[in-house]
C-alpha positions as CSV (number, residue, x, y, z in Angstrom):
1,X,95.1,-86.3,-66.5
2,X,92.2,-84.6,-68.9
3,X,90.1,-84.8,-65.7
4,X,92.5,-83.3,-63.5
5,X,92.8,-80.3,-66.3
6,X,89.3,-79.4,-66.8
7,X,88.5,-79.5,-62.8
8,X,91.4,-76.9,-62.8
9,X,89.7,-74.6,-65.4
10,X,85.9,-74.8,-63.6
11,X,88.3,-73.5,-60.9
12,X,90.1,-71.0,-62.1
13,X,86.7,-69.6,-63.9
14,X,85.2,-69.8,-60.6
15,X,87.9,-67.9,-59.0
16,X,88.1,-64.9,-62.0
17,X,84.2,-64.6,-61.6
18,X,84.5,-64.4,-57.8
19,X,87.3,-61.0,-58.1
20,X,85.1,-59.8,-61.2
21,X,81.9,-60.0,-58.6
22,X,84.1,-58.4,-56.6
23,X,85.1,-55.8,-58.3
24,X,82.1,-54.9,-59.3
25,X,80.7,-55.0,-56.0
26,X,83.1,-52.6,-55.0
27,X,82.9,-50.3,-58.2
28,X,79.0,-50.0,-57.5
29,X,79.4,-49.3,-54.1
30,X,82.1,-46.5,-54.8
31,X,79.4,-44.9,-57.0
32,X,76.4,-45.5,-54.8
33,X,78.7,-43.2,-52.3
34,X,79.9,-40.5,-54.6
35,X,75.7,-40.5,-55.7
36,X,74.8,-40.3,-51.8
37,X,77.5,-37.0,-51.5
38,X,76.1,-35.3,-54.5
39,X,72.7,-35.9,-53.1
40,X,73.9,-34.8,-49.7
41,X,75.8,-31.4,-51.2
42,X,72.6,-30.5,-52.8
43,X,69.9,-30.9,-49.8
44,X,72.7,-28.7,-48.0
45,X,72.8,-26.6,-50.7
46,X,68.9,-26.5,-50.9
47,X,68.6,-25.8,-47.4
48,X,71.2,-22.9,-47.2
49,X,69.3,-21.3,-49.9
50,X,65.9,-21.5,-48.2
51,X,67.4,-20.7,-44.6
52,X,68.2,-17.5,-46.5
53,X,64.9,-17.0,-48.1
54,X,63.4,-17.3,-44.8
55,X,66.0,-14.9,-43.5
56,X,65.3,-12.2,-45.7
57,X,61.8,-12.6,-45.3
58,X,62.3,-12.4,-41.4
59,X,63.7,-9.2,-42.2
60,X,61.2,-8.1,-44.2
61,X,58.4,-8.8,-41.7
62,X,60.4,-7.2,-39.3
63,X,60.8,-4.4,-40.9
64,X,57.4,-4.0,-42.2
65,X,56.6,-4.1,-38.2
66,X,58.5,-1.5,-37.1
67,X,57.3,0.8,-39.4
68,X,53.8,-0.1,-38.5
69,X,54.8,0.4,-35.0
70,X,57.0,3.8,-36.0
71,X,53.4,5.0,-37.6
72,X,50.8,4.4,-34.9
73,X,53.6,5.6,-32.1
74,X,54.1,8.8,-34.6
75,X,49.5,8.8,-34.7
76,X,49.5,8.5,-31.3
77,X,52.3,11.2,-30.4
78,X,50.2,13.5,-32.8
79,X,47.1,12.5,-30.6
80,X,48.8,13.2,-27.1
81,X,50.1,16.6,-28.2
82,X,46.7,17.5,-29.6
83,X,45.3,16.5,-25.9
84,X,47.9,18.2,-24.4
85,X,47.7,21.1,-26.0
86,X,43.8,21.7,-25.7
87,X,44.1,20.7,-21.8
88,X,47.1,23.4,-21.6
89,X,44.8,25.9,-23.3
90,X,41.7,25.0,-21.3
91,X,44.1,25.7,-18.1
92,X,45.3,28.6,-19.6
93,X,41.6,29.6,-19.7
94,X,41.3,28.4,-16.3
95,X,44.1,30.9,-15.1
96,X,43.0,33.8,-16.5
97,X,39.1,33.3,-14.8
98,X,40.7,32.9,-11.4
99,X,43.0,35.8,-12.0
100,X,39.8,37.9,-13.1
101,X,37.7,36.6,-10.1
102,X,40.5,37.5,-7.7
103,X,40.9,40.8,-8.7
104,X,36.6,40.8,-8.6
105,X,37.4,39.7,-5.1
106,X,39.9,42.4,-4.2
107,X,37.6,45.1,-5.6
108,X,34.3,42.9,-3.2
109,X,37.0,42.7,-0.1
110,X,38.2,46.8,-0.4
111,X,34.1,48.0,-0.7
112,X,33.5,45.4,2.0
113,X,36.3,47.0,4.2
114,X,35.2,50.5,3.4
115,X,31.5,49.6,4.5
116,X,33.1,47.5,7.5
117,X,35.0,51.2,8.8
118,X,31.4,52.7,7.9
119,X,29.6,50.2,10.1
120,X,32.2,50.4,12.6
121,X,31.5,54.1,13.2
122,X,28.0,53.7,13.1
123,X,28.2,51.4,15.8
124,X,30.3,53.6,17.5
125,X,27.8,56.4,17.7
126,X,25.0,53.8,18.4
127,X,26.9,52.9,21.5
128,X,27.5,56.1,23.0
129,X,23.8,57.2,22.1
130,X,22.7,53.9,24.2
131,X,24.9,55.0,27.3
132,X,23.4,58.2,26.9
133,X,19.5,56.7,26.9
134,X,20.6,54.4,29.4
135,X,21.8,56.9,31.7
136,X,18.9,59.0,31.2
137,X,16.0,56.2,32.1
138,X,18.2,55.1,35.1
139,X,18.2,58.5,36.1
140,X,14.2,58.8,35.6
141,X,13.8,55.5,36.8
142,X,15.3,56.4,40.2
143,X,13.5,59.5,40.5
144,X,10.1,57.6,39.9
145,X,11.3,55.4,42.6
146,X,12.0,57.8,44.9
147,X,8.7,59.4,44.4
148,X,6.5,55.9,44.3
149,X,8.9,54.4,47.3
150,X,8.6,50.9,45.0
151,X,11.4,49.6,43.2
152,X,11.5,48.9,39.9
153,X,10.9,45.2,40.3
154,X,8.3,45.1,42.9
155,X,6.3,47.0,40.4
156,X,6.6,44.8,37.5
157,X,5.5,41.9,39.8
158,X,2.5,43.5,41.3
159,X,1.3,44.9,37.9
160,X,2.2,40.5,36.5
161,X,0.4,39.5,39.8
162,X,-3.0,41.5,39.2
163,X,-3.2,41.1,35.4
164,X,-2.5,37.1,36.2
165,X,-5.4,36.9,38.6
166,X,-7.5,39.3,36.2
167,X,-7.4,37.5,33.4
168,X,-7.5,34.0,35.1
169,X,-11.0,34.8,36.8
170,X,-12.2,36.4,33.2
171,X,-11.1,32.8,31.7
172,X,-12.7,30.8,34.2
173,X,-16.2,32.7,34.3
174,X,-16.0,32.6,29.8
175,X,-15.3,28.8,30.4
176,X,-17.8,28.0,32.9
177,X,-20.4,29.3,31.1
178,X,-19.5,28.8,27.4
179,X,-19.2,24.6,28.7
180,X,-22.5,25.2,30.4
181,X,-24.5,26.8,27.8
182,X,-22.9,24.2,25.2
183,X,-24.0,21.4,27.6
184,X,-27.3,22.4,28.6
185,X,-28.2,23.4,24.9
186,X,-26.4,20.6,23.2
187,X,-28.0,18.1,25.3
188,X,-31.2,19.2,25.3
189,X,-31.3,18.8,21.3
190,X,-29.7,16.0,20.6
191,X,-31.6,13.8,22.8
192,X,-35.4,15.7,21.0
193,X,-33.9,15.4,17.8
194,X,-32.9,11.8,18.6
195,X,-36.3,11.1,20.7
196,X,-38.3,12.5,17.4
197,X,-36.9,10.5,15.3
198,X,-36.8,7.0,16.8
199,X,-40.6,7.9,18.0
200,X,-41.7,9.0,14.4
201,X,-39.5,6.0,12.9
202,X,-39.3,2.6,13.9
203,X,-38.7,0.0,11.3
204,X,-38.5,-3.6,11.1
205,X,-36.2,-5.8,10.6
206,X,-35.2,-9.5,8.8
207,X,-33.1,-11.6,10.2
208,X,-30.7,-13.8,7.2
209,X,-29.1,-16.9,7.6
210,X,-26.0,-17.9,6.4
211,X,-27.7,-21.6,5.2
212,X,-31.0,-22.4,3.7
213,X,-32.7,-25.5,4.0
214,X,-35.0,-26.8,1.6
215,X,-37.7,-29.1,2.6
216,X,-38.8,-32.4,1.0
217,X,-41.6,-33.9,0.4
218,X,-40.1,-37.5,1.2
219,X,-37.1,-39.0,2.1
220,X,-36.6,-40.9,-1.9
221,X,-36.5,-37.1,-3.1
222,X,-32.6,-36.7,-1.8
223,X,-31.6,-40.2,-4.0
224,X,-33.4,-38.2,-7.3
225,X,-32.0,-34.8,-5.9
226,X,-28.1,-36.7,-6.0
227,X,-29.2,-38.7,-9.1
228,X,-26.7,-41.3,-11.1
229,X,-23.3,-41.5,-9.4
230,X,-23.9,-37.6,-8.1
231,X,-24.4,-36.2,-11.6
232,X,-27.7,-34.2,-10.2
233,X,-26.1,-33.3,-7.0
234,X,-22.2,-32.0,-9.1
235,X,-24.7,-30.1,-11.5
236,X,-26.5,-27.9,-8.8
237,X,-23.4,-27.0,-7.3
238,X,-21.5,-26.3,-10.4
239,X,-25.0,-24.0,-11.7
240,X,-25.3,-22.3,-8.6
241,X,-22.3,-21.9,-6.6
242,X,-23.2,-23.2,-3.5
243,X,-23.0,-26.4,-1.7
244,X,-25.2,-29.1,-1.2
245,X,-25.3,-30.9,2.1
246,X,-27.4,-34.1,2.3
247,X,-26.7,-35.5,6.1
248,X,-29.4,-37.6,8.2
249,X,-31.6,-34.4,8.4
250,X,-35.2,-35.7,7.9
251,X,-36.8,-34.4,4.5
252,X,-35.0,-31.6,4.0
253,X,-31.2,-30.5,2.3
254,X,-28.9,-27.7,3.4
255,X,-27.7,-24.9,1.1
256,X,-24.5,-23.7,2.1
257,X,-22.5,-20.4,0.7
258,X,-21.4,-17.0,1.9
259,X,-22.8,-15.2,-1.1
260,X,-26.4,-14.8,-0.4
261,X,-27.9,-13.5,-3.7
262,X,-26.6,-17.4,-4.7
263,X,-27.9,-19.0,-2.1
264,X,-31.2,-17.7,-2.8
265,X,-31.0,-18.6,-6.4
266,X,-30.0,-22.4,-5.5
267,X,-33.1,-22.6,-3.2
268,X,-35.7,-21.1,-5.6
269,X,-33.9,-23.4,-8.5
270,X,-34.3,-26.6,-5.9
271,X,-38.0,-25.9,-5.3
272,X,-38.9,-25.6,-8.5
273,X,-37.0,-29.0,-9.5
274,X,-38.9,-30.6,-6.5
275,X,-41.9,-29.3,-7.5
276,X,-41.9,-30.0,-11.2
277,X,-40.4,-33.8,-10.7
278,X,-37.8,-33.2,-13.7
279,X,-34.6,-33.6,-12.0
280,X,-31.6,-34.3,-14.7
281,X,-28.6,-32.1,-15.6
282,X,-30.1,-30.0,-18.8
283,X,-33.2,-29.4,-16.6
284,X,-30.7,-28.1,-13.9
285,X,-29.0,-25.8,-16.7
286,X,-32.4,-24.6,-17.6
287,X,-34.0,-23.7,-14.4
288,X,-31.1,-22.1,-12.5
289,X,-31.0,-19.4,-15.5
290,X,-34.6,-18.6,-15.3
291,X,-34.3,-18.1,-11.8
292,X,-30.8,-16.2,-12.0
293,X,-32.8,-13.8,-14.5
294,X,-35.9,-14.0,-11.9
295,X,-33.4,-12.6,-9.0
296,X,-31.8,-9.6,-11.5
297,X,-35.3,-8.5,-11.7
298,X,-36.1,-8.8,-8.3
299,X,-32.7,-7.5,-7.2
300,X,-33.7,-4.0,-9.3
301,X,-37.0,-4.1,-8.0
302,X,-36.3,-3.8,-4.7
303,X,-33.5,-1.2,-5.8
304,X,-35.9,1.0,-6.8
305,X,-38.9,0.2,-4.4
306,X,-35.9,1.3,-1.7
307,X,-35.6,4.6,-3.7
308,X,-39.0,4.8,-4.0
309,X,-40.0,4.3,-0.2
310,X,-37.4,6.6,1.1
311,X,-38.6,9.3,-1.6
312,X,-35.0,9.7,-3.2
313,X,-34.9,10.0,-7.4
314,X,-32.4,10.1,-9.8
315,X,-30.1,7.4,-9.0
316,X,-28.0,6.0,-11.2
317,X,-28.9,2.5,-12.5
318,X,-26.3,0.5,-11.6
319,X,-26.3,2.1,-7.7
320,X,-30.1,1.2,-8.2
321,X,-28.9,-2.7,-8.7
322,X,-26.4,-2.6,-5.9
323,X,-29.2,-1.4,-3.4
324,X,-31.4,-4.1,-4.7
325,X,-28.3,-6.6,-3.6
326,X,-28.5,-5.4,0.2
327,X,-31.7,-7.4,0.0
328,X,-30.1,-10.4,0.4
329,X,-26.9,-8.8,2.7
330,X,-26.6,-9.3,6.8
331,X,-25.0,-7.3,9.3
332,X,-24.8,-9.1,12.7
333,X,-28.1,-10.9,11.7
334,X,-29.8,-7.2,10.7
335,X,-30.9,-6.7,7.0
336,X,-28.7,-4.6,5.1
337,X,-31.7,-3.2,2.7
338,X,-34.1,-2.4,5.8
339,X,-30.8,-1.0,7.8
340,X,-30.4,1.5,5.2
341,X,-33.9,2.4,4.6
342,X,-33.4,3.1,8.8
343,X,-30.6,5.3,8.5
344,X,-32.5,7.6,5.7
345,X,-35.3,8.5,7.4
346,X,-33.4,8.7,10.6
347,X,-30.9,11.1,8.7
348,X,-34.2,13.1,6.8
349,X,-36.0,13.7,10.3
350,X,-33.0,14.7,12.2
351,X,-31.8,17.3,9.0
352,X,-35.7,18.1,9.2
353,X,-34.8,19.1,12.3
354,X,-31.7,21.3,12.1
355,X,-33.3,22.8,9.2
356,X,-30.9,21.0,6.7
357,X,-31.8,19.5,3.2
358,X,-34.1,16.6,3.8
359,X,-33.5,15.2,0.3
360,X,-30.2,15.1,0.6
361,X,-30.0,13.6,4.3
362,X,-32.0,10.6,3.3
363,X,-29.7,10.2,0.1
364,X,-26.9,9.9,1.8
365,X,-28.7,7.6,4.5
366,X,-29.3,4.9,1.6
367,X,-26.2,5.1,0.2
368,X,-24.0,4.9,3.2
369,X,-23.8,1.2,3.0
370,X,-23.3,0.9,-0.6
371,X,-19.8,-1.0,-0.4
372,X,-21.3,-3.9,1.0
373,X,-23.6,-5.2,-1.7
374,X,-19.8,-5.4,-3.5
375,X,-18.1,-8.6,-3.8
376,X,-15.1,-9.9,-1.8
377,X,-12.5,-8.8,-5.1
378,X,-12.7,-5.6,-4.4
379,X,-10.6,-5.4,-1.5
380,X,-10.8,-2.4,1.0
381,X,-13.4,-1.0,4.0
382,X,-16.9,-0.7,2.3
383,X,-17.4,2.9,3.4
384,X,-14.2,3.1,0.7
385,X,-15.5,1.6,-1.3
386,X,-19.4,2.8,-1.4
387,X,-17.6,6.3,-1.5
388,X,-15.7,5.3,-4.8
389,X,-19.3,3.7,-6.3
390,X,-21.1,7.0,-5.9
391,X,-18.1,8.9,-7.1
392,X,-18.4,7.0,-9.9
393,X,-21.8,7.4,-10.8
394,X,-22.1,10.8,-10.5
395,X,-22.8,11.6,-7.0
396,X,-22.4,14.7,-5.3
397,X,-19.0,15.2,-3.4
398,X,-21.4,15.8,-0.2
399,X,-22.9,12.5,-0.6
400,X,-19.6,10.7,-1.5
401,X,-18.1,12.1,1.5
402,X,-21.0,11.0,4.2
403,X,-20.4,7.4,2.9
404,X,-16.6,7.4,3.4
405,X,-16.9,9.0,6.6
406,X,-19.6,6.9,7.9
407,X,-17.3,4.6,9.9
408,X,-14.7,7.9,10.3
409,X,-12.3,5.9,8.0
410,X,-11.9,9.8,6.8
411,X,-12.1,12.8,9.3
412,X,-16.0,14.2,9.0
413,X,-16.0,17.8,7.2
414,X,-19.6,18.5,7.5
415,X,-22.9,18.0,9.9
416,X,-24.7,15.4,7.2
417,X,-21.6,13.6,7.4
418,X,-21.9,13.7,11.2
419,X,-25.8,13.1,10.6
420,X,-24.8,9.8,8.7
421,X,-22.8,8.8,12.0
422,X,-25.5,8.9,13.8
423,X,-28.1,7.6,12.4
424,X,-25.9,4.5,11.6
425,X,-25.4,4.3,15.2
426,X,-29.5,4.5,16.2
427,X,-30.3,1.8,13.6
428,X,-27.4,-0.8,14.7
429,X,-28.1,0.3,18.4
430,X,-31.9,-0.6,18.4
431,X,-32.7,-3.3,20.3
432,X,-33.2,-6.5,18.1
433,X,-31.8,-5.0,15.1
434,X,-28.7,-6.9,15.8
435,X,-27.7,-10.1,17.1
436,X,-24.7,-10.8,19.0
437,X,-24.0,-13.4,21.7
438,X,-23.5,-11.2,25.1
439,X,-20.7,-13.8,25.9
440,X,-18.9,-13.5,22.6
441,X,-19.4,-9.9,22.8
442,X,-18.2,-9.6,26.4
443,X,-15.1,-11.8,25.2
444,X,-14.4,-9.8,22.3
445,X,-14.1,-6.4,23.9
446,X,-11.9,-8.4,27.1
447,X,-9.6,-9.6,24.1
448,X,-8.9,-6.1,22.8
449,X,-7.9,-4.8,26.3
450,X,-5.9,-7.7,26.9
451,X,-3.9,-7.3,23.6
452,X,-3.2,-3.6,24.4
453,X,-2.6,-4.4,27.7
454,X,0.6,-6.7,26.8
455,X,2.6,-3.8,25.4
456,X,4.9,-1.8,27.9
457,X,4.1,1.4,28.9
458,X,0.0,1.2,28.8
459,X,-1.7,3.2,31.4
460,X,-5.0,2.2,30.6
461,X,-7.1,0.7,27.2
462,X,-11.1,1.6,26.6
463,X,-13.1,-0.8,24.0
464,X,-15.7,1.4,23.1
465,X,-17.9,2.1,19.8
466,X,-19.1,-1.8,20.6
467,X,-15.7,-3.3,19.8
468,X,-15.1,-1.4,16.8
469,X,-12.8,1.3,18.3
470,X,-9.9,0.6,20.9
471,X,-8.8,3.8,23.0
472,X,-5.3,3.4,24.5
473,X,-3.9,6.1,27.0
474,X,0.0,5.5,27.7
475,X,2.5,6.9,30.2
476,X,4.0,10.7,29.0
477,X,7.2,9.5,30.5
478,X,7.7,5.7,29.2
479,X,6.5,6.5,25.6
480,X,7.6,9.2,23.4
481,X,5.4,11.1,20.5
482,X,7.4,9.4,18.1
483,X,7.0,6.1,19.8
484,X,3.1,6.6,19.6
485,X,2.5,5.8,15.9
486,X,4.8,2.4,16.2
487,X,2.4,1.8,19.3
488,X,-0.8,1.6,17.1
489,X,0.8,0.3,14.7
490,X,2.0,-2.6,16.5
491,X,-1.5,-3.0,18.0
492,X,-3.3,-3.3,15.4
493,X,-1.0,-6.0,13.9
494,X,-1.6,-8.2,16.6
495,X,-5.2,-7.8,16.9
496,X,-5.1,-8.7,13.3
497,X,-3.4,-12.0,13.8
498,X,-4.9,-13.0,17.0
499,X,-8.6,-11.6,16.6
500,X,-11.3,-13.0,14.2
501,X,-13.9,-9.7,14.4
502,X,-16.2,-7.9,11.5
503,X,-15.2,-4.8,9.9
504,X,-12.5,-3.1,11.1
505,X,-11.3,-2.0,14.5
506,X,-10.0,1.5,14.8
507,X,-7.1,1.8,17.2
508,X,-6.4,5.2,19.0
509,X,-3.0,6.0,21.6
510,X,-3.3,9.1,23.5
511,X,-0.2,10.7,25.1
512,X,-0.8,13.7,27.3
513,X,1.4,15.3,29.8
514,X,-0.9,16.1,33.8
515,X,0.1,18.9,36.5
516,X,-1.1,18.3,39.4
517,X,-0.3,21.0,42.2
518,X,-2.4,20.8,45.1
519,X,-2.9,24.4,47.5
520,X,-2.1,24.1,50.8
């Protein structure tokens, strides 16, 4: 019974702490709801107020906007009527010049119609004047007729006729003998002057090479000349320039270079190292500048024994140095240096001779070849070049003109320019001076002809001036004047790339126009 009662009360306390859980599971929740709607009221609250925060500051921005925009439209406005208004006045301005110039053009038109009815009459009376001339040489001319019994027009042709054939046989006989006197008198002396002067002057001549060799004394001197893995052999070359060419040649080496004055210098400096046994690179150094200063001297030397020998003075120094250089300069085999001492006393007797200035004839002889004692950096033809040396150094203009027009790269303005021409001519032309294979030579001049000849509309092609000039005649009615210039042009391209020659080669196209009529 007791334990019947107490489970009852653990029961019924279990049961009144279950509903007072309860209940206060259920107050808490009720106030954990009401808190979540307050909270909810005020974010909503808190939102509405800064949606309308952000709405008035919308509005403000807006605003704020359009009265920006409402001021630069209003600046802009202002601008545009500014514009407008100084383009309406400049059109304004506009108007009243054209209105001025057409009334200036009214007034022009009623003084040009006032001289035009002036004019007009003028005319008028000029007219009737002519009829009235007219009538009176008609009436003349038929009375003169009537008296002659010739017409008008036979007259005119028999007077054409007899002045024709009056002045054609005056023309003829003034030709004939003009071209007769000129020949006979022309001929006569050129050929004394030339004859004087090639029998009063005949010089000789040296023949260069383009390679030296250097003999030995024994065949062990090429292993010292070579020395320790080619040291010897790299220093020459580098001192001097030039190469050295050790083949199967017996006891002697090659020197091999274009530049001569170098060539010269490697051999003298190779001698003297054979000759003095001392063969090492510093010894090399050391002999190739003694000789180098050796050759200046020498070069000058014979600069001024030139001068000397020919009788010109007063040469400038350095034109003194470049003659000494022709010394050791070849044309077609022939001695520069002894070519030019040729030409000046070829161009002194012949100037002797026309009673020019001798002085100045043999001057300009010396000098004429100038541009080839130049290296190859300065580019151009060496009468160009000679001429712009002298220039330079204070030749005449005289002088500086022979040299340029030596080779007629320039047109030849006086007779010791035409003297130079010559004389050039007489030297290169003596027999030996110059040597050229007859085959190569022959070949050459075919190869010109043949070049011209492969271009339409080529009557015939000439190589004359020994290959240095090609003369081109072409057909009037193929080739036009225009079409001549293109020709040469064209010509001398191709000879250019298909032609190894010296110097230059002048090309010349000649268009004429022939009548023939042939009296039956």
């Amino acid at each position: 019974m007791g334990y019947m009662s107490g489970v009852s009360l653990i029961l019924l306390s279990l049961a009144v702490g279950v509903a007072l859980g309860i209940a206060f599971r259920q107050y808490w929740l009720e106030k954990r709801i009401q808190g979540l709607q307050e909270q909810g009221a005020n974010i909503l609250n808190e939102a509405r107020k800064e949606a309308e925060t952000i709405k008035k500051e919308a509005i403000l921005q807006a605003k704020d906007s359009l009265f920006q925009m409402k001021t630069e439209f209003e600046r802009e406005s202002k601008e545009n009527r500014k514009e407008f208004q100084a383009l309406e006045k400049r059109i304004l301005q506009k108007e009243e010049n054209l209105d001025k110039k057409s009334e200036a053009l009214d007034k022009r038109e009623a003084t040009i119609a006032k001289r035009e009815k002036v004019i007009l009459q003028q005319e008028n009376e000029i007219a009737d004047r002519e009829k009235e001339l007219h009538s009176l040489v008609e009436e003349q001319r038929k009375k003169l007729e009537e008296l002659s019994g010739v017409s008008s027009q036979e007259a005119k042709e028999m007077l054409i006729r007899a002045l024709e054939n009056e002045a054609r046989h005056d023309a003829a006989l003034l030709v004939k003998k003009i071209e007769t006197e000129a020949r006979e008198i022309a001929d006569k002396k050129a050929k004394n002057i030339i004859a004087l002067a090639i029998q009063r002057y005949a010089g000789d001549y040296v023949a260069e090479k383009t390679v030296s060799v250097v003999n030995l004394p024994n065949e062990e001197m090429k292993g010292r000349i070579i020395g320790r893995e080619g040291r010897n052999i790299r220093a020459i070359e580098a001192s001097t320039g030039v190469d050295l060419i050790i083949d199967d040649t017996p006891e002697a080496v090659i020197l091999s270079g274009f530049n001569p004055v170098r060539r010269e210098v490697a051999r003298l400096s190779l001698e003297r190292l054979i000759s003095d046994g001392r063969i090492h690179p510093a010894r090399i150094e050391e002999i190739v500048e003694k000789v180098n200063s050796e050759i200046e001297t020498t070069i000058r030397e014979s600069g001024e024994q030139a001068a000397f020998d020919v009788g010109v003075h007063g040469i400038h120094a350095e034109l003194i140095k470049l003659l000494g250089k022709l010394k050791y300069r070849t044309s077609y085999a022939q001695n520069v240096l002894q070519h030019s001492r040729e030409v000046a006393f070829l161009c002194g007797l012949m100037a002797a001779e026309l009673g020019l200035n001798e002085k100045h004839a043999k001057r300009a002889g010396l000098l004429h070849d100038i541009g080839k004692a130049t290296d190859h950096e300065i580019e151009g033809p060496h009468a160009t070049i000679g001429a712009d040396l002298a220039r330079r150094y204070g030749e005449s203009p005289a002088i500086v003109h022979s040299i340029a027009a030596h080779h007629e790269d320039v047109p030849a303005e006086d007779i010791m320019a035409i003297l130079v021409q010559a004389a050039d001519a007489l030297s290169g032309a003596r027999p030996g001076a110059r040597k050229e294979l007859l085959e190569t030579y022959v070949k050459r001049l075919e190869g010109l002809e043949k070049i011209a000849a492969s271009f339409p509309g080529i009557t015939k092609a000439y190589a004359i001036q020994a290959g240095r000039e090609l003369r081109i005649i072409v057909e009037s009615a193929s080739v036009g004047d225009a079409e001549v210039v293109l020709l040469s042009k064209d010509i001398a391209k191709k000879i250019e790339t298909e032609m190894t020659y010296p110097g230059q080669i002048k090309v010349t196209v000649i268009r004429e126009t022939r009548a023939v009529e042939y009296a039956k």
